[in-house]
C-alpha positions in Angstrom: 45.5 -36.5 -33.6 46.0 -36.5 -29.9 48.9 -35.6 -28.4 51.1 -38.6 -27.1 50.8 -38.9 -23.5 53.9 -40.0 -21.0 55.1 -40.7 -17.4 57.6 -38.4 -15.4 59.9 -41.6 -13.2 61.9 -40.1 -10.9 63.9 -42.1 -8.0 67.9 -42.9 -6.9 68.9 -39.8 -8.2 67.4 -40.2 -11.6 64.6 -39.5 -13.8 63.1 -41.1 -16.9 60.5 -39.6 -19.1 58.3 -42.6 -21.0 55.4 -42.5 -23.5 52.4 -44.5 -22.2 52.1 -46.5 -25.4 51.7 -49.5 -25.9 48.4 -49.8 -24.0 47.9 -51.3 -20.9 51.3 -49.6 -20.0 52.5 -52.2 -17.2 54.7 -52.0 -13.9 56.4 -54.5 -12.0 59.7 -56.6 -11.9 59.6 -57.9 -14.7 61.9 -57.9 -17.5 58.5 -57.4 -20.3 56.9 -54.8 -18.5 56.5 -51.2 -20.0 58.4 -50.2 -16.8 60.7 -52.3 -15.0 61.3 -51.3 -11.2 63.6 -53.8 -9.7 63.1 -53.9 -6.6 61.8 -56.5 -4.5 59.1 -54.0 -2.6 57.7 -54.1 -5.8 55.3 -57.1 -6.9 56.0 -59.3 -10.3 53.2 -57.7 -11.5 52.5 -54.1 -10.0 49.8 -52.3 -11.6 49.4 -51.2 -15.0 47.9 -48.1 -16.3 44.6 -48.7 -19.3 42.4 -46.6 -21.1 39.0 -46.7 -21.7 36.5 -43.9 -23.8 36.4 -41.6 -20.3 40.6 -41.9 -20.7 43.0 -43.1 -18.6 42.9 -44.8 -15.1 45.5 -46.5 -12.9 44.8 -50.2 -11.3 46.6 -52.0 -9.1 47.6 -55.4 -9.0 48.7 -56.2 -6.1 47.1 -55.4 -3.3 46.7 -51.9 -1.9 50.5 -51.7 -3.2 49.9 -48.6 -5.3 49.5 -44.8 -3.8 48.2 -41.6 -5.9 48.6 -38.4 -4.7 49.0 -39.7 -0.8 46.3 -42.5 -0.6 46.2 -45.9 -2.1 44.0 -46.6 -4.6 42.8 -50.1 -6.1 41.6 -48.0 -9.2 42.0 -44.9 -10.0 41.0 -42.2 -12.6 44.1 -40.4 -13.8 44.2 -36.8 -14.1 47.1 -34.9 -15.8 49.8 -34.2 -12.5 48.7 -37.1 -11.0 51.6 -39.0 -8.2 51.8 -42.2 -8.2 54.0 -43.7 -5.6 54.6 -47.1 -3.7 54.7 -48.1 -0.2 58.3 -49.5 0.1 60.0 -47.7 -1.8 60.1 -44.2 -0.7 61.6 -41.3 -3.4 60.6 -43.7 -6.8 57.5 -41.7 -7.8 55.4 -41.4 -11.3 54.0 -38.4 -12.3 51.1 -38.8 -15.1 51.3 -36.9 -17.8 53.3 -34.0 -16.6 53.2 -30.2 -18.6 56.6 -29.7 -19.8 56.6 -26.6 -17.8 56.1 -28.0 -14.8 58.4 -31.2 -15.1 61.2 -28.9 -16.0 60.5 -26.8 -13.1 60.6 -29.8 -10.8 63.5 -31.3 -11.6 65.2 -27.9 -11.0 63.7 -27.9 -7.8 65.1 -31.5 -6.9 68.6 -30.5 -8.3 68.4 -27.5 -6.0 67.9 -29.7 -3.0 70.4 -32.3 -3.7 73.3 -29.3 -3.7 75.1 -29.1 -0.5 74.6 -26.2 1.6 71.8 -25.3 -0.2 69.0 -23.8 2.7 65.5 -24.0 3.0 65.1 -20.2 1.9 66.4 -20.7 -1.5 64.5 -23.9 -2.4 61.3 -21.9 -1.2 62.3 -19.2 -3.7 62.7 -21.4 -6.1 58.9 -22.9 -5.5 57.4 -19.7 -5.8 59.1 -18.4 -8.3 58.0 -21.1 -10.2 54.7 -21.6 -8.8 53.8 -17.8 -10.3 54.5 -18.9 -13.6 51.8 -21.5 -13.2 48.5 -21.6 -14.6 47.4 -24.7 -15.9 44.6 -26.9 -14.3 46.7 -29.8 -15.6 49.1 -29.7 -13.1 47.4 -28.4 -9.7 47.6 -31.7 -7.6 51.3 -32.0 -9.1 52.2 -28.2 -7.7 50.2 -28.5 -4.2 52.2 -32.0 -3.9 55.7 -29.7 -4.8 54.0 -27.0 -2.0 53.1 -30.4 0.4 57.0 -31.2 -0.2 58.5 -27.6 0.9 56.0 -27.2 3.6 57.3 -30.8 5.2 60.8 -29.4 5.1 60.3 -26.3 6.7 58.8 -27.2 9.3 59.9 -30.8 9.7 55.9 -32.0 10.1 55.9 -35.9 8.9 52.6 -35.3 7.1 50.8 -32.4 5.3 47.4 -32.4 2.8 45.9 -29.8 1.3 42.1 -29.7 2.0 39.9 -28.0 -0.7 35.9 -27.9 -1.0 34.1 -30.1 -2.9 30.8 -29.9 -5.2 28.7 -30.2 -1.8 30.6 -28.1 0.4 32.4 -30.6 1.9 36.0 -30.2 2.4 38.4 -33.0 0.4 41.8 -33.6 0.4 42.9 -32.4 -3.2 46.9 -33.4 -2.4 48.5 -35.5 0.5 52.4 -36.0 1.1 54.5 -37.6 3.9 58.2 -37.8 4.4 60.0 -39.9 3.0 60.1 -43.4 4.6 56.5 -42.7 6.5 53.6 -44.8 6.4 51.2 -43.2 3.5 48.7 -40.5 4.9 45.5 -41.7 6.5 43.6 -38.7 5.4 41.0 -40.9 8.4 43.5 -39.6 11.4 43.3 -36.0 10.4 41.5 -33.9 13.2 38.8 -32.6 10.7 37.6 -30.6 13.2 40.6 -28.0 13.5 40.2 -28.2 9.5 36.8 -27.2 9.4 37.7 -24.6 12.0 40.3 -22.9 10.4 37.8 -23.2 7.3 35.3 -22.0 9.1 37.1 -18.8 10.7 39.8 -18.1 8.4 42.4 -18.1 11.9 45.7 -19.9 11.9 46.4 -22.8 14.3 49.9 -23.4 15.2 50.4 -25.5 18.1 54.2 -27.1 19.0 55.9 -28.2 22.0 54.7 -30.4 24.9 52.5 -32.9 23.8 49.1 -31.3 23.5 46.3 -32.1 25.9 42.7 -32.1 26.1 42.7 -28.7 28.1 44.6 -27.0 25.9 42.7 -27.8 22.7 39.3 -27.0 24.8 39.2 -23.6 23.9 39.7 -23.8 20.2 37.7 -27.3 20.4 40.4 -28.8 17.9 39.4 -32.3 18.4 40.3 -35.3 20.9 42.3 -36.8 17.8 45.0 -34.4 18.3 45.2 -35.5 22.2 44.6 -39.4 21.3 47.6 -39.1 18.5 50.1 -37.5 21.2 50.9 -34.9 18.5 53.3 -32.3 19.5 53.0 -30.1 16.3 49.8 -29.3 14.4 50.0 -26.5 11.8 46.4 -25.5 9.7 47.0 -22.3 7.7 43.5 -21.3 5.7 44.1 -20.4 2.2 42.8 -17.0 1.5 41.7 -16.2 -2.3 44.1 -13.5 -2.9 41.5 -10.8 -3.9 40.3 -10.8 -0.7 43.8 -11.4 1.2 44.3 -7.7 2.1 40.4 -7.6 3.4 41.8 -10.0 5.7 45.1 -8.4 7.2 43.1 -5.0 7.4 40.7 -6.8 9.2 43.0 -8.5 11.9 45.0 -5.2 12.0 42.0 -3.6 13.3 41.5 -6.1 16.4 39.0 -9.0 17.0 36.8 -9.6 14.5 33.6 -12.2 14.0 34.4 -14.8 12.1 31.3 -14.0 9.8 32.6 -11.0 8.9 36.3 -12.4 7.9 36.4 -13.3 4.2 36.3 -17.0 3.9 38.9 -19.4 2.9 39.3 -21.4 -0.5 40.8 -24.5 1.2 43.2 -25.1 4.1 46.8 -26.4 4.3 47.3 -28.7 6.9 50.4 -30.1 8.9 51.9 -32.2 12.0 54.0 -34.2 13.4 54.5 -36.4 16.6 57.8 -34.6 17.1 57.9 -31.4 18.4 59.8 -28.4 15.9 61.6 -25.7 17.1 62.3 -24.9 13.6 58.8 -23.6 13.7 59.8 -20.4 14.1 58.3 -17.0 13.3 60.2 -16.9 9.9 59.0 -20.2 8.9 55.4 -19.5 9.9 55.6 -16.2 7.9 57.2 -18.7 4.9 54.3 -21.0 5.4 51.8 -17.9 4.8 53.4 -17.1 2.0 53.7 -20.8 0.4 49.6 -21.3 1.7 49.7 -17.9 -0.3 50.7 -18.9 -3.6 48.9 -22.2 -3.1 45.4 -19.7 -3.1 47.0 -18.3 -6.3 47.1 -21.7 -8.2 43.4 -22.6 -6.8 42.0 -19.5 -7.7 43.3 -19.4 -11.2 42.8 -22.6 -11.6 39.1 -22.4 -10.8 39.2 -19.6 -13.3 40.2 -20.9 -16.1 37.9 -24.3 -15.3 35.1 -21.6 -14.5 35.7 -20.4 -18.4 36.1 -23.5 -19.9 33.0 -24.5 -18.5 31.1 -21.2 -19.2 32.4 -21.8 -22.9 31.3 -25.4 -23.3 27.7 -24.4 -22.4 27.6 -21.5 -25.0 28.9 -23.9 -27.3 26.0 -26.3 -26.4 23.8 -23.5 -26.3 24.7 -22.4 -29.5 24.0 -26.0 -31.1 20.8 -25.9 -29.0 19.3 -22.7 -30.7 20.4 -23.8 -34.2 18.7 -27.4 -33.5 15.4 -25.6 -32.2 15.5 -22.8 -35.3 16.2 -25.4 -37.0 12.8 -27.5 -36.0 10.8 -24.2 -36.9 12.8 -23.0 -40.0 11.7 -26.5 -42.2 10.1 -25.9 -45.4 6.4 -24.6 -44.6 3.5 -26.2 -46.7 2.9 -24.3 -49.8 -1.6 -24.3 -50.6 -3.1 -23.0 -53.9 -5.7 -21.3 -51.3 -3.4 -20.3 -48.4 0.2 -18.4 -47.6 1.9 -19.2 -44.2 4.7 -17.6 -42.3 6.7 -17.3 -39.0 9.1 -15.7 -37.3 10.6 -16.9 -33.8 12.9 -14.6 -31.7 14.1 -15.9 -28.1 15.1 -13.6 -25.6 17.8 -16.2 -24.7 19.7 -18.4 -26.9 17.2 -20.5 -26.6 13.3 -20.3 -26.0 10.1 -21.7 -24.9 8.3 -20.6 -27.6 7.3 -23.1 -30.9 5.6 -23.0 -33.9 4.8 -25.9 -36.7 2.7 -25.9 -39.8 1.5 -29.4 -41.4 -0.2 -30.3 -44.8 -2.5 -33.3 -44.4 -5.8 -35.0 -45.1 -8.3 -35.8 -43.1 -11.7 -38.3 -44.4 -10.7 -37.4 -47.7 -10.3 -33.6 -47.1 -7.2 -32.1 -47.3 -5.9 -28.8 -45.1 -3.2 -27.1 -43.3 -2.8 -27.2 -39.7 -0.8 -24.1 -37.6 0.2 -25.5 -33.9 1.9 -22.0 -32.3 2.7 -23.1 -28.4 4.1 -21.2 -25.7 6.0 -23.1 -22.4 6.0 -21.3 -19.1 9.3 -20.3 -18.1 12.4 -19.6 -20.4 15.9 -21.1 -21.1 17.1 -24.8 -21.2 14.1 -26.0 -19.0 11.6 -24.5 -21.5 13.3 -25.1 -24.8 13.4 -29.0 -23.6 9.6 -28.9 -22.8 9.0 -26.8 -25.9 10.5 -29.4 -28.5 9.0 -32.4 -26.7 5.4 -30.8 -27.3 5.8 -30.1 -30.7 7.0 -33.6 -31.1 3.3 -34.2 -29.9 1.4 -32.2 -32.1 3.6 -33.3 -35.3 3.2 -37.0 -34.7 -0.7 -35.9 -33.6 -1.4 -34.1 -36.7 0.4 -37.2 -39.3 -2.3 -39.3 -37.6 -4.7 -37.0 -38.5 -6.3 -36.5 -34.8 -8.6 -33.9 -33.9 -7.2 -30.3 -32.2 -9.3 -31.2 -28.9 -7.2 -34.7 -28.7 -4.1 -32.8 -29.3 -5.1 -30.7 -27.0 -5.5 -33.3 -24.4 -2.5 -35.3 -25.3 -0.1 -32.4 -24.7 -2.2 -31.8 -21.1 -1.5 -35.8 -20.1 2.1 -35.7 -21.3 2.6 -32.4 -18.8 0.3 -33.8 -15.9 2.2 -37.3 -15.8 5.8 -35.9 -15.7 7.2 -33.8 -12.5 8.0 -30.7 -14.3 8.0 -28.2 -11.4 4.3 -27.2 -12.5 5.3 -25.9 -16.2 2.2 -25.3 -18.4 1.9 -24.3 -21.8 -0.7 -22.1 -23.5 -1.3 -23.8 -27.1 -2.9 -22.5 -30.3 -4.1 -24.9 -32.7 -5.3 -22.8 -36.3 -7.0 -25.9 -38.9 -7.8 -24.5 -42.6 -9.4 -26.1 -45.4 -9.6 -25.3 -49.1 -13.1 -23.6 -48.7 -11.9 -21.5 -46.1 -13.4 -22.9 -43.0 -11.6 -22.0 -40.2 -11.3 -24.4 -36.7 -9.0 -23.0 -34.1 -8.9 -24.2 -30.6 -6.9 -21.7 -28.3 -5.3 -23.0 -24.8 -4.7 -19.7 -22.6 -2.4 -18.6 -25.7 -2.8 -14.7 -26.5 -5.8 -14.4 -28.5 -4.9 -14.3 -32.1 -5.8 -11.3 -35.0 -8.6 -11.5 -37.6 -8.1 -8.9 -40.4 -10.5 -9.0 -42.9 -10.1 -8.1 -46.0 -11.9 -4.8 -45.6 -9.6 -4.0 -42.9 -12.2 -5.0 -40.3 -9.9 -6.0 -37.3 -10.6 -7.9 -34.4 -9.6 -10.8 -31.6 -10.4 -14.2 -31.3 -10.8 -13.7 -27.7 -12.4 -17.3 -27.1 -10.1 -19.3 -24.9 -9.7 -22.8 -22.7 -7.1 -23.5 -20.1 -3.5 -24.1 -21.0 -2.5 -27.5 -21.1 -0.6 -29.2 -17.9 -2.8 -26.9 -15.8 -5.0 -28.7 -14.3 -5.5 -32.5 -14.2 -8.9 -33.0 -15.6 -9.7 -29.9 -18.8 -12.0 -29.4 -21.3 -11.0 -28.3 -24.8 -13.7 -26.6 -27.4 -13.2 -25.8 -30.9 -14.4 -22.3 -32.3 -15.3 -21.9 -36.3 -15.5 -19.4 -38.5 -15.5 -19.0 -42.3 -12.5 -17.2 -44.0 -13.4 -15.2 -47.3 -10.8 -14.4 -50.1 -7.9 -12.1 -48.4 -8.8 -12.6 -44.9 -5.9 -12.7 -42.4 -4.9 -14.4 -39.4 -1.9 -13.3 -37.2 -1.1 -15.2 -34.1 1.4 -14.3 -31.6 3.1 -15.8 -28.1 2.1 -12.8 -25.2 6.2 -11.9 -25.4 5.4 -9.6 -28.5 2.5 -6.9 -26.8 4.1 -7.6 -23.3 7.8 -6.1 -24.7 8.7 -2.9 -22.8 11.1 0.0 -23.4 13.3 1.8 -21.2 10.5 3.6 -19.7 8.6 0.5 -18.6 6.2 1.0 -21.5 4.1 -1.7 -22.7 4.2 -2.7 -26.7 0.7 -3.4 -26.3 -2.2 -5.1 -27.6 -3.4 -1.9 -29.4 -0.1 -1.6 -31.1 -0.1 -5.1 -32.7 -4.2 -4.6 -33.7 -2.5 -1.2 -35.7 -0.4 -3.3 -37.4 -2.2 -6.5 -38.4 -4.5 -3.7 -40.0 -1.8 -2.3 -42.0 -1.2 -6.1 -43.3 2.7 -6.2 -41.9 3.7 -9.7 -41.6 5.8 -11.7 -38.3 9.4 -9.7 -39.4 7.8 -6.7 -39.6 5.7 -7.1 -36.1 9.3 -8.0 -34.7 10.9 -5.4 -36.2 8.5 -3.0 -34.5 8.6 -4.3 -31.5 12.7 -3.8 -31.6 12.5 -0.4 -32.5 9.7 0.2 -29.7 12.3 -1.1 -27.1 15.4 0.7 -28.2 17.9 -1.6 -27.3 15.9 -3.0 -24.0 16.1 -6.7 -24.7 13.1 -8.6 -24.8 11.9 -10.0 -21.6 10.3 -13.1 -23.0 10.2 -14.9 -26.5 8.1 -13.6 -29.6 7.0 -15.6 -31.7 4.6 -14.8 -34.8 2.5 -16.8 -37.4 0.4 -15.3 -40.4 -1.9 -17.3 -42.0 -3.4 -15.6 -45.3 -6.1 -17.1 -46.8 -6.1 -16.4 -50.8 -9.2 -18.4 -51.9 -9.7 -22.0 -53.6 -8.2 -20.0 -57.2 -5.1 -18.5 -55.4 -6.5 -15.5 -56.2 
């Protein structure tokens, strides 16, 4: 059962801690609403919090009167940490589905600041000590807010946003705060180009004191928005991933450096004000470095532990994807009175490119077995998705009892009329009949093994182009008749082009030696493991024997 989810209210020197249920949780004045704010800033009906199956998202009722995290929002998609404040009523905030952690932490932190006499030094302390004990994605937006908060108040800035890349490179503002009383931040205003600078170079920017003019922003090219705002004080600190923090101070120590060669930033932390602050001193910059410090902590360990989560989830779907495709090979292979068939599939990833499907049917009142063995260019995901929608093909081809050449041509159509970045397959269709007649149509696939059953040995060498080649192909059946004991092993081109540590092809010859000798697909592959000797296998292997026994069984 999930865990119950609730709302952090905080405001006039108090704070209330309420479970989101019943659904929609509303807010507004009135006396029936899941939270009653009376105020009369705040709306009859406010905005109400819903769920749907992606979870929980905030809309507003009335009229750009909600803010999350800094910016108002009509809807908006919760995330645990989430702020959700309103524009009249500064200090009354909601925080969404705090950690414990972290709301017991902030409350300490606001009960630190309402003590008299209580500096600026010691509710920084307080933050990062904190802050270090942090490593939940849940909370990020909440703790760069808390960083937002302490930043504002040491330096007396009126707004400050934390600016962090996206998916495309661009940067976003991932946590906005103003002082208390202050229009919400306009994340619009912000000169983006001293962001993207700082970004960019990995320098500081502190600016403070006369109002700042075109010609002394020229140099630095920090934007006319600074000039056309009148702002006195514009602080933009880069946050450094702190593995490569000491790259940076040795490099600065050493004298100017090329931007390229200065290790980049994760995100920048961003601050002014239309007054100047002669607070801004060289203890509160080296304060701010430190807080933009910890804030590169938090980022970095959070995009850790999302990295893993994320690296997990795909082995996990990986992991269903390779038991789904064994699974489409491993089904129960027709039993003949006159023939024996086998396979054996090993991918070189978790999942492969490589397929194999055997079918009983009967054709103008003739029964037989059909052996479809098909290899897709490329490996992985990309392949295995190909892979499955081919033999998809050939299975529904082969229940409506079609010929191999119109197999052959459907699976070239299906991969001409899709863009598939040029993928190809090389396809081997094997057709037995009681009497032993043999009809095998091979696509570019490696030529399969005839061992008769005086050991004779050879290839089928006969071959067309692989299917998806080309646009237009022609596809010709080859026959031959099987006697009592005659064997057929086919094989995908990842079992003789294995290597070993010394570069060393298994080898056509090799697999010739051993269809002679009568060893099976698990015995090939278990050759061709002890060939490489621990060097994994650079492409799939895949193996089908077909053993003809005669009408008698015999």
């Amino acid at each position: 059962m999930a865990s119950p989810v609730y709302v952090v209210v905080s405001g006039r020197g108090e704070e209330r801690r309420l479970p989101v249920d019943p659904l929609p949780f509303t807010i507004g004045r009135r006396s029936t609403h899941s939270l009653v704010i009376a105020d009369p800033h705040i709306s009859r009906d406010h905005a109400q919090i819903c769920a749907d199956e992606d979870g929980y998202f905030l809309l507003d009722l009335a009229g750009g009167g909600s803010i999350v995290n800094g910016q108002r929002a009509a809807r908006h998609r919760l995330t645990p940490g989430d702020r959700i404040e309103f524009p009249a009523c500064p200090g009354l905030g909601i925080v969404f589905d705090p950690a414990p952690d972290a709301s017991v932490l902030l409350t300490q932190m606001r009960a630190v600041d309402r003590t008299e006499g209580t500096g600026e030094l010691e509710m920084l302390r307080l933050f990062l000590d904190f802050a270090r004990r942090l490593r939940s994605a849940r909370i990020v937006g909440e703790v760069l807010s808390a960083m937002l908060d302490c930043a504002l108040r040491l330096t007396g800035a009126e707004r400050g946003l934390v600016f962090l890349p996206g998916a495309d490179g661009r940067l976003e503002v991932a946590a906005a705060r103003s002082t208390p009383g202050a229009p919400p931040v306009d994340a619009t205003t912000i000169s983006h180009s001293v962001v993207r600078e700082a970004m960019d170079s990995a320098a500081e920017f502190v600016l403070t004191g006369a109002p700042l003019e075109a010609g002394a922003t020229a140099d630095m090219e920090l934007g006319q928005s600074i000039v056309t705002q009148g702002l006195r004080t514009v602080v933009c600190l880069p946050l450094h991933d702190p593995r490569l923090r000491a790259a940076l101070t040795v490099a600065q120590s050493i004298g100017p450096t090329s931007s390229s060669h200065l290790p980049r930033a994760i995100g920048v932390l961003y601050l002014d004000s239309h007054a100047a602050r002669p607070q801004l001193s060289m203890v509160s910059q080296d304060l701010l470095r430190a807080l933009a410090g910890e804030a590169a902590n938090l980022v970095t360990n959070v995009r850790l532990v999302e990295a893993e989560q994320r690296a997990q989830r795909l082995e996990r779907e990986l992991e269903l994807a390779a038991a789904i495709q064994q699974g489409l090979m491993s089904g129960e292979i027709p039993r003949a009175p006159y023939l024996q068939v086998c396979g054996h599939s090993v991918a070189c990833r978790q999942i492969g490119g490589d397929f194999f499907d055997v079918l009983h049917h009967a054709m103008a009142g003739q029964e037989g077995i059909t052996v479809v063995l098909a290899d897709v260019s490329g490996k992985g995901p990309a392949a295995a998705l190909l892979a499955a929608s081919l033999q998809g093909i050939a299975h529904a081809q082969l229940l409506a009892g079609a010929a191999l050449t119109t197999i052959a041509q459907t699976m070239n159509a299906f991969l001409r009329a899709r863009p598939v970045d040029d993928k190809y397959a090389t396809v081997l269709l094997l057709r037995i009949t009681p009497d032993g007649a043999l009809e095998y149509l091979n696509c570019g696939h490696q030529p399969p093994v005839l061992t008769r059953a005086d050991g004779q040995c050879r290839t089928l060498a006969e071959t067309c182009v692989p299917v998806g080649l080309l646009p237009v192909a022609e596809f010709t059946c080859q026959r031959l008749q099987l006697a009592s004991g005659d064997r057929v092993l086919a094989s995908s081109d990842g079992v003789p082009d294995a290597t070993n540590a010394a570069g060393e092809f298994f080898g056509e010859e090799r697999l010739l030696r051993l269809a002679a000798e009568g060893a099976g697909p698990e015995a090939v592959v278990a050759a061709v493991r002890a060939f490489c000797a621990g060097v994994p296998f650079n492409d799939d292997c895949t193996l089908v024997e077909v053993r003809f026994t005669g009408a008698a069984g015999g």
